[in-house]
N, C-alpha and C positions, 0 to 999 in steps of 0.2 A: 023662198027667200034664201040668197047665199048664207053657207055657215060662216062665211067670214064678220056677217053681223054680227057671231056669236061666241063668246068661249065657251065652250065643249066640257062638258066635265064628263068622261066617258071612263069605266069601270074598267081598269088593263085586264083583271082576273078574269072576265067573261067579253071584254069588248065592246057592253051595251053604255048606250051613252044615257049616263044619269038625269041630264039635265042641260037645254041651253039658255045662256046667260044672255041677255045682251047689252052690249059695251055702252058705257056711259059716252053720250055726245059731247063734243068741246065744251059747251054751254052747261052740263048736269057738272062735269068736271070743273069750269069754271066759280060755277055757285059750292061746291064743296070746299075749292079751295078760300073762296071767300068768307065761308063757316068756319074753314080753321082759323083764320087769323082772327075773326070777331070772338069765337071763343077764346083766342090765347089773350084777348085783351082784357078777360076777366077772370081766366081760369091763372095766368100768372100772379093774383092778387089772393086769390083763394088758401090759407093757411097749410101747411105743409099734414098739420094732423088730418085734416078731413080731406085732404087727397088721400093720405094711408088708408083711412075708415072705408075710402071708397074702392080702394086696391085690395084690400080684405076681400070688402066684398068680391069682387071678382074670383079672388081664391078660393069662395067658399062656393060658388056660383060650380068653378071648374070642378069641385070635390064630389056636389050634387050631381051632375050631369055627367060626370067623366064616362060612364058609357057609352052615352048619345054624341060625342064629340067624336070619340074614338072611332068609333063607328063611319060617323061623315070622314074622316080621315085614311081610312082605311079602304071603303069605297072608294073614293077620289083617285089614291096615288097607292094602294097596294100592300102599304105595310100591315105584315101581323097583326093582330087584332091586342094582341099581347104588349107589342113596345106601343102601339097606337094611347093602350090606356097610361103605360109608363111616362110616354108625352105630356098627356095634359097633368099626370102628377106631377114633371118636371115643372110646367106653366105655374102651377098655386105653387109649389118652392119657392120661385123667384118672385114672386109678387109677395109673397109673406118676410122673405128673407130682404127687403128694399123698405118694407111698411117696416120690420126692425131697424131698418141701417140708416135710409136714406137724409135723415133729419142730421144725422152726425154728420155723415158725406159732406153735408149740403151747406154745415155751418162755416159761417165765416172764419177765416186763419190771419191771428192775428203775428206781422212779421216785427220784429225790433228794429227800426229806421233811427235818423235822426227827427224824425217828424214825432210830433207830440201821439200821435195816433197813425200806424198805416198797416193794413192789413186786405186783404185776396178774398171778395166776393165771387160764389158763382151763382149766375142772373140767367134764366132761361133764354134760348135762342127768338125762338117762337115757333111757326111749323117747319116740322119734319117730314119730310120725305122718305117713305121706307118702301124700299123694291126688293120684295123678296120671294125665296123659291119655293118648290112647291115637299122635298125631300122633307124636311121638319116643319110642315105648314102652321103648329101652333107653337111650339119651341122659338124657331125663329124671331117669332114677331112678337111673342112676352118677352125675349132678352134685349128687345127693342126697347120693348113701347112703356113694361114695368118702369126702370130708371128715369124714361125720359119722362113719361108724363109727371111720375113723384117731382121731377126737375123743376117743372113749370112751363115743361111743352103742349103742343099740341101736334097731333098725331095724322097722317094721310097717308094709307096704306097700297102700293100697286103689289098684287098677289101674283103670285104665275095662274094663267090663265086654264089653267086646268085643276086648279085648287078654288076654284071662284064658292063654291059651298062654304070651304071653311075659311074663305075670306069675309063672308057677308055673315056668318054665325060668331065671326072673331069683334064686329060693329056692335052687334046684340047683346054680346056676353058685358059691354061695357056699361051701353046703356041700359042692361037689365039692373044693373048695380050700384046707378044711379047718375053713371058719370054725363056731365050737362051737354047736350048737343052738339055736334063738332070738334069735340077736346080728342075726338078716335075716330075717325070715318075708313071706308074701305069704297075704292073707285074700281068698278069693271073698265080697265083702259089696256089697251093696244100696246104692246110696249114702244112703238113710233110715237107712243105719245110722252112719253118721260121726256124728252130733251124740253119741249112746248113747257111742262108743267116744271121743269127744275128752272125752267125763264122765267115764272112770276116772281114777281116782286115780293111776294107774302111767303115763298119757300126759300129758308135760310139754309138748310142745311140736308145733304143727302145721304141716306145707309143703304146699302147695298150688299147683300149675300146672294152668290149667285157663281155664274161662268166668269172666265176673263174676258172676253169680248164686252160684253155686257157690263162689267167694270171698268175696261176701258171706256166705253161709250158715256158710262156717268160721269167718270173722273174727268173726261174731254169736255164736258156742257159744264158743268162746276165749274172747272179751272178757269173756264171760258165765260163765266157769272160772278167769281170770285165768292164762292160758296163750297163752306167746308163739306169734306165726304169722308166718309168711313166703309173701306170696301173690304168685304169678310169671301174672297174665292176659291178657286179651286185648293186642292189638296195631293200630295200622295207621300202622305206620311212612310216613313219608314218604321217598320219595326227589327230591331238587333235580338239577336238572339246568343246572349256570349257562351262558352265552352260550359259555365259552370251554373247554368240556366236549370231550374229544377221544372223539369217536362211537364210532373204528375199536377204539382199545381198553378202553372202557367197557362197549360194548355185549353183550357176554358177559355182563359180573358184571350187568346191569340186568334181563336176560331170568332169569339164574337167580336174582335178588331177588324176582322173584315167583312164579317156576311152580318154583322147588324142591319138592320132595314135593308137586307137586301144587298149590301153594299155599295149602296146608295147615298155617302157620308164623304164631305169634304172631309173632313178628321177621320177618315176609316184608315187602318193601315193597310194600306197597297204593295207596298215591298218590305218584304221579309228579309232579311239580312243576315246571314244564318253562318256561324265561326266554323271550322274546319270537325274539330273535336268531337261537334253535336251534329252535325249537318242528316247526317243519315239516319240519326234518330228522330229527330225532330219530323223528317220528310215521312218518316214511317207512322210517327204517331198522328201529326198533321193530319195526314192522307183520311188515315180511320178516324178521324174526328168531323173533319169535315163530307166523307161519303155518309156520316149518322145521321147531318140535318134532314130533317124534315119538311117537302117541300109541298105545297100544298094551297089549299084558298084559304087566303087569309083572316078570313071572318071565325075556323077552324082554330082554336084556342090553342090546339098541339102545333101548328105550324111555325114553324122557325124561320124556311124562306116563301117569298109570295113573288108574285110574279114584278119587274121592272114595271115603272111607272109609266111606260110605252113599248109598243113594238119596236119604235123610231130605237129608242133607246139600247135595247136590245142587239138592234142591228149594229149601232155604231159598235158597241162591244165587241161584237164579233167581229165585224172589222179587225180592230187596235188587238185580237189574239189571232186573227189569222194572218195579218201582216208581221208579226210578233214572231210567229211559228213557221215562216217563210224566210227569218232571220236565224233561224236555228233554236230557238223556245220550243221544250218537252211538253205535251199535257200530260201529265201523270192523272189527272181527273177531270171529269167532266167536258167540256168543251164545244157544248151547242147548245141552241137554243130554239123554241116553237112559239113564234105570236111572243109574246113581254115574259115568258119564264126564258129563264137561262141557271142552268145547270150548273150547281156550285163549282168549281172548276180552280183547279191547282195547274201552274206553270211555272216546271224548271228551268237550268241552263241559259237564263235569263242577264241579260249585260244591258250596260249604257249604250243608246243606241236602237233598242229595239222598243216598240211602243208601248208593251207595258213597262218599261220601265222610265221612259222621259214622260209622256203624256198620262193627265189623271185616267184611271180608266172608274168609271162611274157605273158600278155593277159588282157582282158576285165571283172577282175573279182575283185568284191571289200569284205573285209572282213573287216565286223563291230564288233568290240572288247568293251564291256561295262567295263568301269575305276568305282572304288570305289570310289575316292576322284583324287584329283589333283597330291596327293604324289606318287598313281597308276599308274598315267598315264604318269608319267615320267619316273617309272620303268618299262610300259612295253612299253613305247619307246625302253630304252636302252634294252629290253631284246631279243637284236636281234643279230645276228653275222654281219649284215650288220651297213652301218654308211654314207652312203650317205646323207639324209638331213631329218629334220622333220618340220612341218609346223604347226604353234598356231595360232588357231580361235578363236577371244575376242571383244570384243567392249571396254574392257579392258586392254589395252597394259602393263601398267605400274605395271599392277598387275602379269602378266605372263612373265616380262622381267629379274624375279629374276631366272628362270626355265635355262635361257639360256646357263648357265653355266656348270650348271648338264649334257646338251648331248653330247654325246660322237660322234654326228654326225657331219659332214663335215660341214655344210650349216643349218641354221634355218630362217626360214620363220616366218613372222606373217602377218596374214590374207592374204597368197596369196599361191600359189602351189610352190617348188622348182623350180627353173628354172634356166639353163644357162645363164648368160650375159656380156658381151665382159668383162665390166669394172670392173668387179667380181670373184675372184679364186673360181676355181669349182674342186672339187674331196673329197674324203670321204674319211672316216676310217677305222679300223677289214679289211672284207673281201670286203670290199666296194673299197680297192684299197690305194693307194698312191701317192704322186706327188699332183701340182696342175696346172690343164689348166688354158687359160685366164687373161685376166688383165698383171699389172706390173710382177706379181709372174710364169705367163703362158711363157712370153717374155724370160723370164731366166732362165725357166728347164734345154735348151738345150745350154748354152752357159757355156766356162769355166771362174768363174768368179775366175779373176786374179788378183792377188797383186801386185802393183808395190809399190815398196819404192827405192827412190833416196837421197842418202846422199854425 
């Protein structure tokens, strides 16, 4: 039978393929989408406390099991065995941190009209649509689905087709916890098939973390449906590094602003932006910090990098630095790759114009940009089509908090790497996407907020 019947979940670290899947038919698809909506018809009436009781649950589900997850996780797509478990701990944060919050989020606000009474409900959409990627395959889709479902949604999952393990274990964990049939399902589907499935009439609303093509293509069938979307994509954050930048305790958070999972992270900082002052220390300490990682199989608890979540992957990499380094880009380290490892790898001499530095590059590869002054380095932050987040390294705060204004990115950081956090709206600008996840602002994407005035 063609493998095209099937998604592949195949192990990048050895090649073997774990498992095939095969794709839900129009018709298995059809009937799933027909369970969300009959569930949201009752799970929307359901009290806001016993959806928390049942979001708990899940937390404590993730806290029990967080080895066996990590595990399917790490298998699947490659990462360290180490941030795999750090994942599902981020998962029960967010579902415990929404069981605290959500009821307050969620309460009505009352406005002063001339009406006797007028005041801003938020009223659940109904299903959601979530298409997302395979890099944070359990993170992703709790910063989903915590909020929404607390909202009074209901939930229909397309996974990247090579995470389909921890797409079908992310179904389980819900109804392990009691939540009622349908309120969370997971479809093995095609991605030819999202346009078909954002056409029903039962799916109001689409999230999408992922590539830009792939956001385009959602945001094209929505607008063309008149259905709201929230699209979280690519990335190439900058990180700054000013004249008065303290090396000894930055340089931790700088090494793991790129080579986290691999550096495999829309939020990972891809261009280094480095003042004149520091420039040659920083390239020296760098260098010895990132030649230290440890590269290795990922099930290996010491391992810091694992292989790319593909050969595909891999190659493109290498591509976007050897076209890079054809433009006049240094590798001072590393710069090849075998089968899905690829070689932590530093690139100097690096300008606008060359592909590491316009295009995300999605892998373990950092590109050091030398800034004239500080007025530099703010223009070639912005000189990116991307707007997800940039990150300022100072020992000086108050001197670089007048900067913050000038970026055109989603998220600013000082002295630490961009990062998700429950209590914090995450999403960016340009081509970086739209919408925001998380926090008060995450809780209300998908609800319709409603006017009421009574006179």
């Amino acid at each position: 039978m063609s493998k095209n019947n099937f998604a592949l979940s195949i192990n990048p670290f050895n090649g073997e393929t774990i498992r095939r899947y095969s794709y839900h038919s129009r018709q298995e698809i059809e009937r799933k989408i027909e369970g969300a909506q009959q569930a949201f018809e009752s799970w929307r009436h359901v009290q806001i406390n016993h959806r928390c009781q049942l979001l708990l649950g899940v937390a404590d589900i993730l806290d029990q099991y967080k080895h066996q997850y990590a595990r399917v996780i790490t298998m699947e797509m490659g990462k360290p065995i180490i941030q795999s478990e750090a994942e599902i701990e981020k998962c029960a944060w967010v579902c415990r941190y929404y069981v605290e919050n959500a009821e307050i989020m969620l309460q009505p606000e009352n406005i002063k009209t001339d009406a006797s009474e007028s005041y801003i409900r938020y009223d659940p959409l109904g299903v959601i649509l979530a298409v997302m990627p395979w890099n944070y395959p359990f993170w992703q889709v709790f910063r989903f689905a915590a909020p929404n479902l607390l909202a009074g949604n209901t939930a229909l999952l397309k996974h990247a087709s090579n995470v389909s393990g921890c797409a079908l274990e992310l179904e389980n964990i819900f109804l392990k916890a009691g939540f009622p049939e349908g309120v969370f399902q997971s479809m093995i589907a095609r991605s030819s098939e999202i346009s078909t499935v954002i056409e029903h009439p039962s799916i109001k609303a689409t999230t999408l973390t992922g590539s830009m093509p792939a956001g385009q293509a959602v945001a094209s069938q929505c607008g063309k449906n008149i259905k709201k979307s929230v699209l979280e994509l690519g990335g190439s954050n900058a990180c700054v590094i000013f004249e008065d930048a303290d090396l000894d305790n930055c340089m931790e958070t700088l090494v793991q602003a790129r080579f986290q999972n691999t550096g495999q992270s829309c939020i990972a900082g891809k261009r280094f932006i480095v003042l004149p002052g520091i420039y040659e220390a920083f390239i020296t300490r760098f260098r010895e910090a990132v030649a230290s990682l440890k590269t290795g199989d990922p099930l290996d608890r010491d391992t810091e990098i694992g292989p790319m979540a593909s050969k595909d992957l891999a190659n493109d990499l290498q591509d976007q630095l050897d076209r890079s380094v054809a433009l006049g880009a240094k590798i001072i380290l590393g710069g090849s790759h075998k089968n899905a490892f690829f070689t932590p790898t530093i690139v100097n001499e690096v300008e606008p114009g060359m592909p590491v530095f316009d295009e995300e590059t999605f892998g373990p590869v950092a590109a050091v940009i030398r800034a004239r002054n500080r007025e530099h380095a703010i223009e070639l932050v912005n000189q990116s089509n991307f707007g997800l987040g940039v990150s300022f390294f100072t020992a000086d705060i108050d001197s670089v908090i007048q900067y913050i204004p000038l970026v055109d990115d989603g998220a600013v950081f000082i002295n630490d790497f961009v990062k998700s956090d429950p209590r914090l709206p995450f999403g960016g600008t340009k081509i970086s996407g739209y919408g925001r996840e998380l926090s008060l602002v995450g809780i209300r994407e998908f609800t319709n907020i409603k006017t009421v005035y009574i006179k």
